[in-house]
PDB file with SEQRES, HELIX, SHEET and CRYST1 records, atoms N, CA, C and O in Angstrom:
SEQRES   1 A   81  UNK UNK UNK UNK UNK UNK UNK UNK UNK UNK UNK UNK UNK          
SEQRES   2 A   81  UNK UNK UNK UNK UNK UNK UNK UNK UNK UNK UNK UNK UNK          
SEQRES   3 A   81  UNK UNK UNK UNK UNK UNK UNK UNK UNK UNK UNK UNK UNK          
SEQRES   4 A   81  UNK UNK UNK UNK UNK UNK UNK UNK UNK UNK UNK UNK UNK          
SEQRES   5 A   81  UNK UNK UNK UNK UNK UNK UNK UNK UNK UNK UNK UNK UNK          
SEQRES   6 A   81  UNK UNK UNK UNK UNK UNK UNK UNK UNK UNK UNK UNK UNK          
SEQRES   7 A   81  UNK UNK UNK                                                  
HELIX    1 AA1 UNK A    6  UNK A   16  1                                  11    
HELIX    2 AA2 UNK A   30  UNK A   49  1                                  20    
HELIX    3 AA3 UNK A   52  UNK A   54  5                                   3    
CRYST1    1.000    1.000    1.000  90.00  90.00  90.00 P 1           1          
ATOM      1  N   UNK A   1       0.840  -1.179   0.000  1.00  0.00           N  
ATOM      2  CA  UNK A   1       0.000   0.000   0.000  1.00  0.00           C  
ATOM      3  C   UNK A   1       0.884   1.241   0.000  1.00  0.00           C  
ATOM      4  O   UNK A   1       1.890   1.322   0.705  1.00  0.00           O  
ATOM      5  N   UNK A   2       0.554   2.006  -0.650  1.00  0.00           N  
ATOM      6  CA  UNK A   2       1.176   3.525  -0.984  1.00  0.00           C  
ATOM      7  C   UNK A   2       1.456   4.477   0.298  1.00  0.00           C  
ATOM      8  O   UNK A   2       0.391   4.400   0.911  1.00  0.00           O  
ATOM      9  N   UNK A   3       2.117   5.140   0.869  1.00  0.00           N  
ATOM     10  CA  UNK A   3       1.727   6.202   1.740  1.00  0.00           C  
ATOM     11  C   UNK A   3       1.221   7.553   1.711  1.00  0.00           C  
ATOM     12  O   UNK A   3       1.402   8.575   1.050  1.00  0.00           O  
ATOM     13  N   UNK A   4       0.642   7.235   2.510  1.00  0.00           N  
ATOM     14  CA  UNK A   4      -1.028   9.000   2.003  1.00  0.00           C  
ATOM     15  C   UNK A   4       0.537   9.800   1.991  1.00  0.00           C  
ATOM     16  O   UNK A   4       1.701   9.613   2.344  1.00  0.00           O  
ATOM     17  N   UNK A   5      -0.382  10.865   1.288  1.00  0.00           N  
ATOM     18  CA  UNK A   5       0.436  12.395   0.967  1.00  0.00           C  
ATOM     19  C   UNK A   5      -0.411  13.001   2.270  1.00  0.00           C  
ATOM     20  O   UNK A   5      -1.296  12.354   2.829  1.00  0.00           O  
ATOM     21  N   UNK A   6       0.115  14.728   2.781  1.00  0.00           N  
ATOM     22  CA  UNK A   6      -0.050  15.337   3.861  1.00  0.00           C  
ATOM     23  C   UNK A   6      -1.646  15.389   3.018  1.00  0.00           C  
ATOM     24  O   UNK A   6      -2.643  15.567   3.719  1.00  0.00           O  
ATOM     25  N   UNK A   7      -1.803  15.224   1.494  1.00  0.00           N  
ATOM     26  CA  UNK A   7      -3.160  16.109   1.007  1.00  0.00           C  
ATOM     27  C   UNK A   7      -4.298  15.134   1.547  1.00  0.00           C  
ATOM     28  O   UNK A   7      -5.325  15.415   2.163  1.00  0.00           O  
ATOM     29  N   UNK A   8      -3.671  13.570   1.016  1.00  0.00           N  
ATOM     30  CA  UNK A   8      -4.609  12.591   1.673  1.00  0.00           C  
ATOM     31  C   UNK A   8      -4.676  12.556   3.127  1.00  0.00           C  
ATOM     32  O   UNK A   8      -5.684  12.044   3.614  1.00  0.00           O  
ATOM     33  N   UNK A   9      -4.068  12.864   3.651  1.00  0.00           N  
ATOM     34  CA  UNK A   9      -4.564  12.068   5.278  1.00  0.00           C  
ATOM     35  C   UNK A   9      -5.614  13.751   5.370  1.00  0.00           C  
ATOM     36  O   UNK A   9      -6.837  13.701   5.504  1.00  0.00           O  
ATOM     37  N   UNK A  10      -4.797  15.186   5.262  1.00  0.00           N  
ATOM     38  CA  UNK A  10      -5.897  16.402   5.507  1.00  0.00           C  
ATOM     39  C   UNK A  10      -7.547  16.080   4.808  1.00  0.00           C  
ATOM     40  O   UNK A  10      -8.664  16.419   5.197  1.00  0.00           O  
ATOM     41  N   UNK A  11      -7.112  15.322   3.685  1.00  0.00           N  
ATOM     42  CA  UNK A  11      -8.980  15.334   3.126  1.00  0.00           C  
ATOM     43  C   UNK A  11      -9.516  13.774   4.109  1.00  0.00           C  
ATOM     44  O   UNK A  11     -10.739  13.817   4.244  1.00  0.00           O  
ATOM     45  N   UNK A  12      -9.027  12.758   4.641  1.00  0.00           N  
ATOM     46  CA  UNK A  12      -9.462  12.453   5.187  1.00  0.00           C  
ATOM     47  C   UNK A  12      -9.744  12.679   6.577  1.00  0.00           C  
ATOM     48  O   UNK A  12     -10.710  12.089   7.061  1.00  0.00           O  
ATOM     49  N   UNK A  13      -8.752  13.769   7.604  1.00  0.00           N  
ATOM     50  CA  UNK A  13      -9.510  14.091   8.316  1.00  0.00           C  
ATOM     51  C   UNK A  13     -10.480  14.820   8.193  1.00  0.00           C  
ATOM     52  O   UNK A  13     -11.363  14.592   9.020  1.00  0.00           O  
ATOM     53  N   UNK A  14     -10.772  15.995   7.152  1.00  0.00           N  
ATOM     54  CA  UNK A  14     -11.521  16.600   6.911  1.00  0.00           C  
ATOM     55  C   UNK A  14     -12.911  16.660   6.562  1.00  0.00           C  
ATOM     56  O   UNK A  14     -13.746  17.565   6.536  1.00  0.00           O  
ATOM     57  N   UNK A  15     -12.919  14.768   6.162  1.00  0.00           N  
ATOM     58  CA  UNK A  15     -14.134  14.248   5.863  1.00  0.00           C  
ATOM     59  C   UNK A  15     -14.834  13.926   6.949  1.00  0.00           C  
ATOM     60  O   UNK A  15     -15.998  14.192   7.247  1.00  0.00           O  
ATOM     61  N   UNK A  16     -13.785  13.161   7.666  1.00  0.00           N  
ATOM     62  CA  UNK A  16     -14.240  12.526   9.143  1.00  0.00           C  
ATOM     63  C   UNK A  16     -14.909  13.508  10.071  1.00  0.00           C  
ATOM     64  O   UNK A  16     -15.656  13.268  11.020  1.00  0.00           O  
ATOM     65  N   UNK A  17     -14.495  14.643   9.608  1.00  0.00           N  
ATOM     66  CA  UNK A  17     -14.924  16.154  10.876  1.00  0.00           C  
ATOM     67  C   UNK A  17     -16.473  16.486  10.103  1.00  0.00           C  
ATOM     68  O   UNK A  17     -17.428  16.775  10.825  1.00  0.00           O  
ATOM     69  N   UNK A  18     -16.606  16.434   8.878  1.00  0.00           N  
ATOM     70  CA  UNK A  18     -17.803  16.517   8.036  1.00  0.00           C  
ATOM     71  C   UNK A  18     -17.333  17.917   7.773  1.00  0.00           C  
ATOM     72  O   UNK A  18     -18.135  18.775   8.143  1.00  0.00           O  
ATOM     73  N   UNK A  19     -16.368  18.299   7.293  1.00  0.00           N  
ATOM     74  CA  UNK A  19     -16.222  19.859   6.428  1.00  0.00           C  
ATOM     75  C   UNK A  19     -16.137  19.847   5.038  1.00  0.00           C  
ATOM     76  O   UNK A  19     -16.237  18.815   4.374  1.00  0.00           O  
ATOM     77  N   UNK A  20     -15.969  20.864   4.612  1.00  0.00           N  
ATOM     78  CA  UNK A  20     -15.820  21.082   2.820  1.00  0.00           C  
ATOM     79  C   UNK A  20     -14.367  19.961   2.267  1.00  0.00           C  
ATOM     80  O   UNK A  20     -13.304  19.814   2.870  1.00  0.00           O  
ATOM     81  N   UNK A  21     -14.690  19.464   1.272  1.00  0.00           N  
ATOM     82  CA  UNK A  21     -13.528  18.753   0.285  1.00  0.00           C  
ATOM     83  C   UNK A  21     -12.685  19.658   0.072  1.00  0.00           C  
ATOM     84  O   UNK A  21     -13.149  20.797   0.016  1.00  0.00           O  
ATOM     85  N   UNK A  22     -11.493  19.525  -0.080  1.00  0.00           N  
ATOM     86  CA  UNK A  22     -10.860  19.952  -1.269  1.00  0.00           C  
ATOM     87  C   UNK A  22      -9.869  19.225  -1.505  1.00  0.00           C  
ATOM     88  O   UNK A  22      -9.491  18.178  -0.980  1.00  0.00           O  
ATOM     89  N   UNK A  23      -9.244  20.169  -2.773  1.00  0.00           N  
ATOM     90  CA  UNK A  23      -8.522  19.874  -3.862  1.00  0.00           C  
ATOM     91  C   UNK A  23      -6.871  20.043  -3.233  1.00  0.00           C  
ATOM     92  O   UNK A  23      -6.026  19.150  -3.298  1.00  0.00           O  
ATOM     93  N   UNK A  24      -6.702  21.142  -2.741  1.00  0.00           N  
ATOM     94  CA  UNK A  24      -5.623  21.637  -2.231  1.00  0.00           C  
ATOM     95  C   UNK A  24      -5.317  21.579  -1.138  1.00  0.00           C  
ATOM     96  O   UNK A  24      -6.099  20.777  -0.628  1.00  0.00           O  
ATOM     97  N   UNK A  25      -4.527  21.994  -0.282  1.00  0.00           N  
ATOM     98  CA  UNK A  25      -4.405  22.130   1.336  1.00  0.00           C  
ATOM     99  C   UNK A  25      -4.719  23.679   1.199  1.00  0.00           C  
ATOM    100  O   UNK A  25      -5.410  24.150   2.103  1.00  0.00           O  
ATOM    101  N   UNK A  26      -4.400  24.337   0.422  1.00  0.00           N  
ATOM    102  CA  UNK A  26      -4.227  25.704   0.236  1.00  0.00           C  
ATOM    103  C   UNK A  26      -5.813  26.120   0.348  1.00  0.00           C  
ATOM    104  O   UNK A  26      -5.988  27.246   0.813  1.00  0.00           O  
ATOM    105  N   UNK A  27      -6.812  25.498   0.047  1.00  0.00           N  
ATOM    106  CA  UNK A  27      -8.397  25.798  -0.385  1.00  0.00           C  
ATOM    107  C   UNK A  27      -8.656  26.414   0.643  1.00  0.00           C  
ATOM    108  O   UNK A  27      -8.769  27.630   0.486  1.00  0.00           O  
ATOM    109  N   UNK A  28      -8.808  25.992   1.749  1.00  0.00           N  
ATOM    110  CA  UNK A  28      -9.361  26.699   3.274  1.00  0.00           C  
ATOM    111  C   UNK A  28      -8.577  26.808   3.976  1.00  0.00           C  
ATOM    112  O   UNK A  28      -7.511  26.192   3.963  1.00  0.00           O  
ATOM    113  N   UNK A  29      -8.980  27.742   4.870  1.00  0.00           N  
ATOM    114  CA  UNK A  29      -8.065  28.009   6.350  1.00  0.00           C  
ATOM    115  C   UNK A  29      -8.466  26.670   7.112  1.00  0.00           C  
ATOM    116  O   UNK A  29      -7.410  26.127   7.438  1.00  0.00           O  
ATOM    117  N   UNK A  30      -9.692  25.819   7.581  1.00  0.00           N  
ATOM    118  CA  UNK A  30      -9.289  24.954   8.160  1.00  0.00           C  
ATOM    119  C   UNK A  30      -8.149  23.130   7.506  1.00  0.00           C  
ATOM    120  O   UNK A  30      -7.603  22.189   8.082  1.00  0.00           O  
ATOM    121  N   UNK A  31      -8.341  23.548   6.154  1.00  0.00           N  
ATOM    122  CA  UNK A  31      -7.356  22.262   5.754  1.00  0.00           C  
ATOM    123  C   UNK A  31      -6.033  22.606   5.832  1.00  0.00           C  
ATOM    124  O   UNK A  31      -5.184  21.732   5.658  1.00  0.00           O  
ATOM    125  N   UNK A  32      -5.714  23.760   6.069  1.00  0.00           N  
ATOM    126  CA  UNK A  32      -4.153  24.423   6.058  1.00  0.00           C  
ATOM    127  C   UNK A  32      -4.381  24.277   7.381  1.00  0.00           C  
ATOM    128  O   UNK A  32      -3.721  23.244   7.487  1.00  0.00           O  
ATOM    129  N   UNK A  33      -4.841  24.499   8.649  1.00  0.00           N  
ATOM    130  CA  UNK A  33      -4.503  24.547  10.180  1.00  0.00           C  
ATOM    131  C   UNK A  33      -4.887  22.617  10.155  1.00  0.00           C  
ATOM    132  O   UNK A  33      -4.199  22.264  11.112  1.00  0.00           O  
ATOM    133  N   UNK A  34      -5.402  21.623   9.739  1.00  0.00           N  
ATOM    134  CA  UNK A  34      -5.078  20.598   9.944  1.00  0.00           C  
ATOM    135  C   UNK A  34      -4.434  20.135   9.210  1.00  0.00           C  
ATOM    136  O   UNK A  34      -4.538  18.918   9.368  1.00  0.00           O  
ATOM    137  N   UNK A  35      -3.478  20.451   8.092  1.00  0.00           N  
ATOM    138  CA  UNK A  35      -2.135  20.302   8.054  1.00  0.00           C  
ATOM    139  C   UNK A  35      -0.874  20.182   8.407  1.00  0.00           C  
ATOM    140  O   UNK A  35      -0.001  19.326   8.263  1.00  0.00           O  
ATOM    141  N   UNK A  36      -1.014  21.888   9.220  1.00  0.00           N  
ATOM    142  CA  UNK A  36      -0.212  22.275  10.325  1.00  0.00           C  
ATOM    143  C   UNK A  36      -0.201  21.202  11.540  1.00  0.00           C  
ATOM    144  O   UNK A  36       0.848  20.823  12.060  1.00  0.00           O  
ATOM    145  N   UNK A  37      -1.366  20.798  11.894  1.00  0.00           N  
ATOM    146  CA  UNK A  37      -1.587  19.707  12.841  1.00  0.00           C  
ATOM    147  C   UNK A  37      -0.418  18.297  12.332  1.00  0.00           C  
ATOM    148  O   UNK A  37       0.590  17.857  12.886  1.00  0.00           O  
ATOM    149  N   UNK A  38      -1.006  17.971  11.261  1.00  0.00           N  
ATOM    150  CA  UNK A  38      -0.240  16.555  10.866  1.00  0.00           C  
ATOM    151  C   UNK A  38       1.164  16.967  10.536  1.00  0.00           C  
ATOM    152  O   UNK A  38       1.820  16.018  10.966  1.00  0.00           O  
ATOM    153  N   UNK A  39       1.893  17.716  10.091  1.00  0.00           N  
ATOM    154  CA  UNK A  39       3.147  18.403  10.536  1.00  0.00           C  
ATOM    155  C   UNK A  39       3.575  18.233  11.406  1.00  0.00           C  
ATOM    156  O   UNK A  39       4.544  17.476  11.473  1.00  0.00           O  
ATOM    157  N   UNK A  40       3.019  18.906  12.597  1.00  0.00           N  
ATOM    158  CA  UNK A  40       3.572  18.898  14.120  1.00  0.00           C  
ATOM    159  C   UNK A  40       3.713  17.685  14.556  1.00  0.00           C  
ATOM    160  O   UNK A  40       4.836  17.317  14.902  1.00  0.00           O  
ATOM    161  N   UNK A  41       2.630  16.825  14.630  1.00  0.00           N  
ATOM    162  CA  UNK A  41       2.806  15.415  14.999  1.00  0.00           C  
ATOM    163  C   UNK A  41       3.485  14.368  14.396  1.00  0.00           C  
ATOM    164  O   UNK A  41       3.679  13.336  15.037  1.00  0.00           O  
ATOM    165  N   UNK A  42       4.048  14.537  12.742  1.00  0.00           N  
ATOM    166  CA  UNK A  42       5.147  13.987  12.732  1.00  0.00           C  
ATOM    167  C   UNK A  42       6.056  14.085  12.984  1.00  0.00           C  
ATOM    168  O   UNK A  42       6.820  13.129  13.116  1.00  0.00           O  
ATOM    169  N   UNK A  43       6.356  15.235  13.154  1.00  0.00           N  
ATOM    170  CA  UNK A  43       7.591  16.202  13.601  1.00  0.00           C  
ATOM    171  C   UNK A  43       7.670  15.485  14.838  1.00  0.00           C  
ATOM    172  O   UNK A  43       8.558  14.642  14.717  1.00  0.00           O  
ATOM    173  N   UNK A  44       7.162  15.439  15.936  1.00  0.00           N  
ATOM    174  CA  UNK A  44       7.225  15.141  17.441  1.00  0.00           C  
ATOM    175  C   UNK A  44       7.521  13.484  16.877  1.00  0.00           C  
ATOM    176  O   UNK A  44       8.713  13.354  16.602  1.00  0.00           O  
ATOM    177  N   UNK A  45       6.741  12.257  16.656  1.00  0.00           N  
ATOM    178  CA  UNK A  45       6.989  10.984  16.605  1.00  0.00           C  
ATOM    179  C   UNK A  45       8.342  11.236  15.817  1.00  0.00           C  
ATOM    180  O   UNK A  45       9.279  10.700  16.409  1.00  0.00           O  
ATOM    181  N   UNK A  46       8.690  11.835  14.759  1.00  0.00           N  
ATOM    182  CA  UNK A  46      10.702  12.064  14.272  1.00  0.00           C  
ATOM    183  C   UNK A  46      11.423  12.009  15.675  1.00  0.00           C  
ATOM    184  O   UNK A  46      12.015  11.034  16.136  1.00  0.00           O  
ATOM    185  N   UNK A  47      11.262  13.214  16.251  1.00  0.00           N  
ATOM    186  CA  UNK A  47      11.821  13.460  17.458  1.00  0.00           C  
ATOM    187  C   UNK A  47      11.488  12.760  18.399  1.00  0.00           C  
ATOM    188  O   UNK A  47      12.263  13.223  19.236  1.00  0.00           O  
ATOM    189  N   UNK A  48      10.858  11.893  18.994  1.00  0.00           N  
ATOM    190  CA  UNK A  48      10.064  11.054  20.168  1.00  0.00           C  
ATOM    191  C   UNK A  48      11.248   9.801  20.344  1.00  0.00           C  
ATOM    192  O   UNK A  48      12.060   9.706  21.264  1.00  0.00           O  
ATOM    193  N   UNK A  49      11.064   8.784  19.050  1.00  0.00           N  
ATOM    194  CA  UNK A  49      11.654   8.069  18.363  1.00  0.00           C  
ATOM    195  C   UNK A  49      13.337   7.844  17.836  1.00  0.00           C  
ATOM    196  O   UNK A  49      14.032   6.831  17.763  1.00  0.00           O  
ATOM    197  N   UNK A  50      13.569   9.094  17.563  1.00  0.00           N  
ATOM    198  CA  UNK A  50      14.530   9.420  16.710  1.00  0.00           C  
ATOM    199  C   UNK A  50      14.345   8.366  15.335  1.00  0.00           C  
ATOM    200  O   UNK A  50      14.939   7.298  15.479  1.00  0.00           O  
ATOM    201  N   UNK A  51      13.831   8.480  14.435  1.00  0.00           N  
ATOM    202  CA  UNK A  51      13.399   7.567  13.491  1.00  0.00           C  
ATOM    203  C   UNK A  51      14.315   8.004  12.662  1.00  0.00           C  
ATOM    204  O   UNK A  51      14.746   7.063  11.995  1.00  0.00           O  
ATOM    205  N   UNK A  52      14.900   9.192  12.352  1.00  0.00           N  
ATOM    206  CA  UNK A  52      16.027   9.256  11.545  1.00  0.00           C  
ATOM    207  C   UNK A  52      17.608   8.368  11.653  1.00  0.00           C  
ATOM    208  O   UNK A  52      18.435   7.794  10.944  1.00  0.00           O  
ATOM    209  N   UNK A  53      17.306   8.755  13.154  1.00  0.00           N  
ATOM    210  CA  UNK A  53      18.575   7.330  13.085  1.00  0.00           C  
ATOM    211  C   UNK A  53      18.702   6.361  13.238  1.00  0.00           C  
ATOM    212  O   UNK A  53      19.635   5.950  13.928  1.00  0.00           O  
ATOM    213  N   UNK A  54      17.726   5.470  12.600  1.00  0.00           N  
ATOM    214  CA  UNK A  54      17.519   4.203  12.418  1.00  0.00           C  
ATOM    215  C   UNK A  54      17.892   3.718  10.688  1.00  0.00           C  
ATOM    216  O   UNK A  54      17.942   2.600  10.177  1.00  0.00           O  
ATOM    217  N   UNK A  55      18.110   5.081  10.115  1.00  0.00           N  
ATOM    218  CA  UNK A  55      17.888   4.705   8.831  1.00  0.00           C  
ATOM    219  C   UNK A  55      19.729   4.863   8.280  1.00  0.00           C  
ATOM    220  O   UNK A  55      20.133   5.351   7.225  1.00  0.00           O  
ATOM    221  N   UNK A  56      20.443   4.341   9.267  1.00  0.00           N  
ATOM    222  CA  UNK A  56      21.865   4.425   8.745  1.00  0.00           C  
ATOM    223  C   UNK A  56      22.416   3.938   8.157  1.00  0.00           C  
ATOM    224  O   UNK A  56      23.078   3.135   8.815  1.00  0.00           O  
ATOM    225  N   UNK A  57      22.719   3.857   6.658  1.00  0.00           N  
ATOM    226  CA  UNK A  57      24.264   2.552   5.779  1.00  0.00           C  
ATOM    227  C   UNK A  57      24.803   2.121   6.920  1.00  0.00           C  
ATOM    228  O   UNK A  57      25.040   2.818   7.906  1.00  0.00           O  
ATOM    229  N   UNK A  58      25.122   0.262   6.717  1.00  0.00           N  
ATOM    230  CA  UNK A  58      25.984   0.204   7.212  1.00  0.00           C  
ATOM    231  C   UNK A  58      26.510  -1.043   6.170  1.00  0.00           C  
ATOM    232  O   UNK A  58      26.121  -1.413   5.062  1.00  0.00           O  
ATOM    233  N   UNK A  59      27.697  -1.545   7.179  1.00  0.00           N  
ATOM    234  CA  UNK A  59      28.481  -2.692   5.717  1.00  0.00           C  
ATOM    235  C   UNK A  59      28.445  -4.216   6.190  1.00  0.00           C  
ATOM    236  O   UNK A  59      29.378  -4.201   6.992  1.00  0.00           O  
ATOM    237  N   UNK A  60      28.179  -4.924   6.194  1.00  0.00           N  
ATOM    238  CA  UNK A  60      28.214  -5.951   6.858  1.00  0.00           C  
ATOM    239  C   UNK A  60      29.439  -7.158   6.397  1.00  0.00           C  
ATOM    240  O   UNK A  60      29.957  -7.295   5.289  1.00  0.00           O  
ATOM    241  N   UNK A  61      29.673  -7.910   7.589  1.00  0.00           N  
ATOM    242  CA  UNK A  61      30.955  -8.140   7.261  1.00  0.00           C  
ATOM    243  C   UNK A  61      31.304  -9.793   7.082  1.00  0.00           C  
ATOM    244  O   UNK A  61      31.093 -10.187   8.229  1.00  0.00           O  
ATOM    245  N   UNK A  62      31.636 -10.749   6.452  1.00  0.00           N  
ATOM    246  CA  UNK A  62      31.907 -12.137   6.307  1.00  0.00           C  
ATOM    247  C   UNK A  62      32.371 -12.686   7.558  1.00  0.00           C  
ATOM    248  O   UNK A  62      33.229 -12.109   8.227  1.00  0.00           O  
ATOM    249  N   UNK A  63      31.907 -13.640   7.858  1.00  0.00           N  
ATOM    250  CA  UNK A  63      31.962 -14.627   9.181  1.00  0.00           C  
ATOM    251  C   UNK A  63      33.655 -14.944   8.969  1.00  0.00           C  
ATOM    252  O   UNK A  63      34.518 -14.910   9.846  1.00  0.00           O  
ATOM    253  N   UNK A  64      33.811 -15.241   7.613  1.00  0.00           N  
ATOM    254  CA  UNK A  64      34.809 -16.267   7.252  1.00  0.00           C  
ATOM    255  C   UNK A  64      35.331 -17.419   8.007  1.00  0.00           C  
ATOM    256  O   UNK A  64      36.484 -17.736   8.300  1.00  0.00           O  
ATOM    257  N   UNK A  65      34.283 -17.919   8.228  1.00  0.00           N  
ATOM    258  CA  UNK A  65      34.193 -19.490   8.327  1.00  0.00           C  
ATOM    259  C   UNK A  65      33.656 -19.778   7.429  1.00  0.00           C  
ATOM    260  O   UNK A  65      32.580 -19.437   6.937  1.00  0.00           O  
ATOM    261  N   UNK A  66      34.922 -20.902   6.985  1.00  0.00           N  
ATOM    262  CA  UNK A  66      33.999 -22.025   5.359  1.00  0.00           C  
ATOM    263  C   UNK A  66      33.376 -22.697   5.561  1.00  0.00           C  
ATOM    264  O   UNK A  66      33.330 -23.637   4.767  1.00  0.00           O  
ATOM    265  N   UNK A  67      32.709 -22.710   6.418  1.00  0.00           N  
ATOM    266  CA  UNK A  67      31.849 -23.768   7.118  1.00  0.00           C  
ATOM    267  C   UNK A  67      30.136 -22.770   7.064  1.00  0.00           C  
ATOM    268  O   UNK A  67      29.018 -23.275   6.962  1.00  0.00           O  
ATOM    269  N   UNK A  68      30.433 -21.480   7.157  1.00  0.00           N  
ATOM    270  CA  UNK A  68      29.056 -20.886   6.951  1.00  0.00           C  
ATOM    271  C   UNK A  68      29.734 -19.945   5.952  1.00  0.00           C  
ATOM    272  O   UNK A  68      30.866 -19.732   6.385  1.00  0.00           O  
ATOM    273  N   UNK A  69      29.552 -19.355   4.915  1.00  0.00           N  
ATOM    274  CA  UNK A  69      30.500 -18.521   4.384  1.00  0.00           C  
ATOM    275  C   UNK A  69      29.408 -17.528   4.184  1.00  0.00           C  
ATOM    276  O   UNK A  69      29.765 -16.395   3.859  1.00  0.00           O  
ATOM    277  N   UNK A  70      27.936 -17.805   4.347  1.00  0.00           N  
ATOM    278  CA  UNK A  70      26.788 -16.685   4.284  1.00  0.00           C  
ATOM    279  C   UNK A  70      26.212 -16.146   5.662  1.00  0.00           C  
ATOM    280  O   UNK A  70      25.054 -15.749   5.790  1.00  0.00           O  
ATOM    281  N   UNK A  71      27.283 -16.185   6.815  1.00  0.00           N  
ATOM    282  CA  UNK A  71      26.908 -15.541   7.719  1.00  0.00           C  
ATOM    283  C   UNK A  71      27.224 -14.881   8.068  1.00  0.00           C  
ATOM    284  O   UNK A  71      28.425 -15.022   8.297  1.00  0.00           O  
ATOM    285  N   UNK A  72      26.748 -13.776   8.412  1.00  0.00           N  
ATOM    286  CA  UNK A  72      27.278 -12.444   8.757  1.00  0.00           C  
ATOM    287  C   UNK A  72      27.291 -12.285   9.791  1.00  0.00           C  
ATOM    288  O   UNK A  72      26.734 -13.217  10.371  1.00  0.00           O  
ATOM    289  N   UNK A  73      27.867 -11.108  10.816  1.00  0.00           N  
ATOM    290  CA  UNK A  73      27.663 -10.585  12.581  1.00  0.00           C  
ATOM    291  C   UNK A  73      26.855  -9.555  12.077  1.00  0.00           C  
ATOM    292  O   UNK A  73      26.996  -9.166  10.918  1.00  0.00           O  
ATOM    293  N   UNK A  74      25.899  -9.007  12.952  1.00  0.00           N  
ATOM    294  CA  UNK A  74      25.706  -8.027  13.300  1.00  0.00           C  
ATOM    295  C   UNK A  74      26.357  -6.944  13.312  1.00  0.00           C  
ATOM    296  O   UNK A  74      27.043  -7.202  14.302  1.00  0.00           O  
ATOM    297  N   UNK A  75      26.707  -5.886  12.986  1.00  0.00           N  
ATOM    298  CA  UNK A  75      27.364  -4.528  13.674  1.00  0.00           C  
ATOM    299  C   UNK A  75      27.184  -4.271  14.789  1.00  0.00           C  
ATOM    300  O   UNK A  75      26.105  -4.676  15.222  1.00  0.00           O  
ATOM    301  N   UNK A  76      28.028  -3.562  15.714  1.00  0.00           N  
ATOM    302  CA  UNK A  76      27.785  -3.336  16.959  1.00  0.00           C  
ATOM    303  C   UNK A  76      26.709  -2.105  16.987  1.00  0.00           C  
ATOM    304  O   UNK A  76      26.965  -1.255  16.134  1.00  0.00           O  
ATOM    305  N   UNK A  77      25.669  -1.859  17.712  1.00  0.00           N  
ATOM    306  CA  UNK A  77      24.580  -0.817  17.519  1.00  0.00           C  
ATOM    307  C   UNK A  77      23.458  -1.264  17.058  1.00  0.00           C  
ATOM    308  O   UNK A  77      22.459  -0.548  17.130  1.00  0.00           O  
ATOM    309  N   UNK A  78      23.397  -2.549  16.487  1.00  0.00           N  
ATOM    310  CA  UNK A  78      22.371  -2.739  14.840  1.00  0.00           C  
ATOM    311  C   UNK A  78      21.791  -3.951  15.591  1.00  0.00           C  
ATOM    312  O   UNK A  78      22.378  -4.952  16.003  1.00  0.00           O  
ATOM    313  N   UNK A  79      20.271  -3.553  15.677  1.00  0.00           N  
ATOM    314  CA  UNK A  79      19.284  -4.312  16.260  1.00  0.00           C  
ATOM    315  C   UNK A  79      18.649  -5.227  15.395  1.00  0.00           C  
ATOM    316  O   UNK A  79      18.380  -6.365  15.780  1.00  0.00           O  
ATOM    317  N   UNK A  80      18.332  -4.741  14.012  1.00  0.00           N  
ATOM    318  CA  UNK A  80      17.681  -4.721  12.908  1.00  0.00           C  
ATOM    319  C   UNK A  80      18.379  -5.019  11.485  1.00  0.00           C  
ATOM    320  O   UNK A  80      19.397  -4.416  11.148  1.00  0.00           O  
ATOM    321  N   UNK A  81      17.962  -5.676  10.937  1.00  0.00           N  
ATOM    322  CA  UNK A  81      18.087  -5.382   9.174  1.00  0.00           C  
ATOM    323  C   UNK A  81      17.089  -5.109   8.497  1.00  0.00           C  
ATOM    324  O   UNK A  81      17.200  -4.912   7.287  1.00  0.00           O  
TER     325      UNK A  81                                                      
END                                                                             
């Protein structure tokens, strides 16, 4: 599944509240102040989280044992792949 744009999630709250459609964020003052809303609150879960630094290159490195020659370690830090 795709991820909404700021335009989709504003027209769907906007529906949910029962106000005017639009086209733009720009159309009304209230789809531009619940914009501003979904802004802020990603902004805060970025910062809450730190979700930016989860998203780091890293290199991963050969066991070199011929006995597994497709296993890798972990990096030190790296919870995840």
């Amino acid at each position: 599944m795709a991820r909404p744009t700021l335009l989709d999630l504003t027209q769907r709250i906007l529906s949910a509240m029962d106000s005017d459609a639009v086209n733009a964020i720009s159309d009304t003052v209230e789809a531009e102040q619940v914009a501003d809303i979904i802004r802020e609150t990603y902004l805060d879960i970025v910062d809450e989280y730190d979700l930016q630094a989860a998203h780091k290159m890293f290199s991963l490195l050969a066991s070199g044992t011929p006995t597994r020659p497709s296993h890798m370690p972990m990096p030190e830090g790296c919870h995840a792949v």
